[in-house]
C-alpha positions as CSV (number, residue, x, y, z in Angstrom):
1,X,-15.9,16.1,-8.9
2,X,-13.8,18.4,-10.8
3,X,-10.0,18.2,-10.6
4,X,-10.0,22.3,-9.8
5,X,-11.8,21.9,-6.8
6,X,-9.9,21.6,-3.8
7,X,-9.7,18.8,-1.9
8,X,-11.1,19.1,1.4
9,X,-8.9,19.4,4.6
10,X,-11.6,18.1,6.8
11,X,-13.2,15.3,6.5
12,X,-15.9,13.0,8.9
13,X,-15.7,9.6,8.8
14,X,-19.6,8.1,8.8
15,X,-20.4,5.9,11.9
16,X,-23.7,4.2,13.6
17,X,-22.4,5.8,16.8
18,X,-23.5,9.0,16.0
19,X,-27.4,7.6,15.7
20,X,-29.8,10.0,14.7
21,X,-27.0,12.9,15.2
22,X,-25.0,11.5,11.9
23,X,-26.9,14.1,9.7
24,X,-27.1,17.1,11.6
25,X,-23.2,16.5,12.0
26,X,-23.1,16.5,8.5
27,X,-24.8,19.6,8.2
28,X,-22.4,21.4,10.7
29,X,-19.1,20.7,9.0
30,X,-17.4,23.7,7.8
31,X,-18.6,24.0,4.1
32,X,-16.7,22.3,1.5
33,X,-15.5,19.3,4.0
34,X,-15.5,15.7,3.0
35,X,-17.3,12.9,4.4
36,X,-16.2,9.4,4.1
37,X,-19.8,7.3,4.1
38,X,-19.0,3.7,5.4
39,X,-22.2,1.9,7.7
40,X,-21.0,-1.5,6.7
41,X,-23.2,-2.5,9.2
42,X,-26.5,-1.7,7.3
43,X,-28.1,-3.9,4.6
44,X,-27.7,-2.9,1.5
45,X,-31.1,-1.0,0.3
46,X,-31.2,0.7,4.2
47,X,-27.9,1.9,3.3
48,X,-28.2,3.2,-0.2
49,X,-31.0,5.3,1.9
50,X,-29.2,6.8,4.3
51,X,-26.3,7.7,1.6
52,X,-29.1,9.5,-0.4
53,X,-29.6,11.6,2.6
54,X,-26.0,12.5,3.3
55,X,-26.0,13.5,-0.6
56,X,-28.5,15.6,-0.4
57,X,-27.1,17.4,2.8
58,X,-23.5,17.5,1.0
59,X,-24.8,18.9,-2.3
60,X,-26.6,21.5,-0.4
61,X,-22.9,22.6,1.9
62,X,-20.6,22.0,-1.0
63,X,-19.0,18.9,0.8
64,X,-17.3,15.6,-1.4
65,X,-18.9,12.7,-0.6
66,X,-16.9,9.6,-0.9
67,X,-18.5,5.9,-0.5
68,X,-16.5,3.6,1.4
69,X,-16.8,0.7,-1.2
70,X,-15.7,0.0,-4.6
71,X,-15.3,2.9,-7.5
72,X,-18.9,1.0,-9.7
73,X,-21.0,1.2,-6.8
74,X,-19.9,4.8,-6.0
75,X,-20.4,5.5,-9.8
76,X,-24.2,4.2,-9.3
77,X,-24.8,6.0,-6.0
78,X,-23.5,9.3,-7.4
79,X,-20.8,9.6,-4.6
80,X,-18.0,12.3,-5.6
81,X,-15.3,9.5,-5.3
82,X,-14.7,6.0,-3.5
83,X,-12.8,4.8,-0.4
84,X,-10.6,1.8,-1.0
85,X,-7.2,0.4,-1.1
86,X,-7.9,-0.7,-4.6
87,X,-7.1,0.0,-8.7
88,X,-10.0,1.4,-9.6
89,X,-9.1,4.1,-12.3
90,X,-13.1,5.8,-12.7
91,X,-12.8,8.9,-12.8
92,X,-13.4,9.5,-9.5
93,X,-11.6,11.0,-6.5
94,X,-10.1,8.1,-5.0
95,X,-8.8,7.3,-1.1
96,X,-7.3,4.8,0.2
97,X,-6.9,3.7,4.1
98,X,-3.6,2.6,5.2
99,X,-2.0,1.5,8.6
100,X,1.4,0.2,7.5
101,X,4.0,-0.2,5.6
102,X,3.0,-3.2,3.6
103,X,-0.7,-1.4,3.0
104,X,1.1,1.8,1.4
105,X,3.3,-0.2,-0.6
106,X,0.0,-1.7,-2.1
107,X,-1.8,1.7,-2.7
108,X,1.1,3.0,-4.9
109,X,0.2,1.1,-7.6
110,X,-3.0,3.0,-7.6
111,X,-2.0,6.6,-7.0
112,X,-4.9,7.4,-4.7
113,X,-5.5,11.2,-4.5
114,X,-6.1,11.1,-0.7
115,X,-4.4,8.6,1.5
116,X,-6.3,8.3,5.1
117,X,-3.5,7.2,7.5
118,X,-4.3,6.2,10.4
119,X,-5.0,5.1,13.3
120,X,-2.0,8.1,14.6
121,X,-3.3,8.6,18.2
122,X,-5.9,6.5,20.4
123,X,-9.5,6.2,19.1
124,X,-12.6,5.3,20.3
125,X,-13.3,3.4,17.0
126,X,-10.4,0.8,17.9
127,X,-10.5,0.1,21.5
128,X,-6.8,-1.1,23.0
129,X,-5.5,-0.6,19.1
130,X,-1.6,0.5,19.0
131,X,-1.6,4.2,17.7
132,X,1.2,5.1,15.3
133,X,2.6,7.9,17.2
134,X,3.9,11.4,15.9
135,X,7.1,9.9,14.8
136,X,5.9,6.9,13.6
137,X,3.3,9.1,12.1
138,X,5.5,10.7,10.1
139,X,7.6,8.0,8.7
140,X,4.7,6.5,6.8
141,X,3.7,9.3,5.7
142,X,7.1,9.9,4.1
143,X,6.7,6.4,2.8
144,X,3.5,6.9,0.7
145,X,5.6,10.2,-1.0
146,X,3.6,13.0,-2.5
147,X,0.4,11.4,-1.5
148,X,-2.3,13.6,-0.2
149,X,-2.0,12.5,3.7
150,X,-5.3,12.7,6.0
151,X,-4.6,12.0,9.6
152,X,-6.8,9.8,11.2
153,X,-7.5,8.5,14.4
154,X,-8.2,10.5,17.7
155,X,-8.0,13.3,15.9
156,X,-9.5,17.1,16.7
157,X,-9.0,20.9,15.5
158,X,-6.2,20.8,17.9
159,X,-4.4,18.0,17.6
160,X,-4.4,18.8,13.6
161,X,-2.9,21.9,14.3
162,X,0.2,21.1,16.2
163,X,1.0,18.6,12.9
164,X,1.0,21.7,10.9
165,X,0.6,21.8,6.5
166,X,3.9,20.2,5.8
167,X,3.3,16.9,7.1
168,X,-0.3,16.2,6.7
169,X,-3.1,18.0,3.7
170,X,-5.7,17.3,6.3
171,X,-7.5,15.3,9.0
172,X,-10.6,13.3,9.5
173,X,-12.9,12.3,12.4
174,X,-15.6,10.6,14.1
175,X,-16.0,12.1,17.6
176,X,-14.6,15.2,16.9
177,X,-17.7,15.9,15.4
178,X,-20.0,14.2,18.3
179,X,-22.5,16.1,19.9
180,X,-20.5,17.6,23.0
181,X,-17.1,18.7,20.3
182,X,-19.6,19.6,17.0
């Protein structure tokens, strides 16, 4: 990906609870979004598949594709960048999720270009998790400096909105982009 291409301020995370919906989600996002490919859950070769589909889709609508994983498999799978809290200096566009203090401390030393922050209100994707809170929220985020900050975690249009440009570059979601909100 070149550097002169802006970074996305939307972003979907991947997830098996979309089913057969994840691609046609993909294919809704507003054009040049990101998607954040994870499906840990799948073997190997099934998901190498499935990420060849969501490349094709994102080459097609202009979106970065980043593979939740390490920056040489990303490399292989011809992913835009890679999703990690690790040094992995590739080339690549490079996130990192954090939740804490301690985590963004660590991700310093690599100077991601996106830091996914999260989880900042209840989710769906972490049942009875604490949620960081606006103010809480913001603290962190002050921590990780001039880090590209992506909100994340029961996060919508709306809720994006009211955080406003200064304190976050952009948010990410899973069932924001569900069938009923897409």
């Amino acid at each position: 990906m070149p550097r002169s291409h802006p970074l996305p301020k939307i972003w979907l995370m991947t997830d098996a609870r979309f089913g057969d919906d994840q691609l046609r989600a993909i294919q809704q996002l507003p054009a040049r979004s990101g998607v954040v490919f994870r499906h840990y859950h799948l073997a190997t070769q099934q998901r190498r598949v499935l990420f060849a589909q969501v490349l094709r889709i994102c080459r097609r609508r202009g979106h970065i594709l980043l593979l939740a994983g390490d920056a040489r498999t990303a490399l292989r799978w011809h992913a835009d960048g890679f999703h990690q809290r690790s040094l992995g200096h590739s080339g690549l566009l490079h996130s990192a999720p954090v939740h804490n203090a301690r985590e963004i401390a660590e991700v310093k030393q690599s100077r991601p270009d996106l830091v996914f922050l999260s989880p900042l209100f209840d989710t769906n994707s972490h049942p009875g998790a604490q949620p960081l809170g606006p103010l809480m929220f913001q603290r962190l985020a002050k921590l990780a400096g001039p880090r590209r900050i992506i909100a994340l975690g029961g996060m919508t249009r709306q809720t994006a909105f009211m955080l406003g440009p200064r304190s976050i570059h952009g948010w990410a979601a899973i069932d924001a982009f569900g069938k009923k909100t897409a």
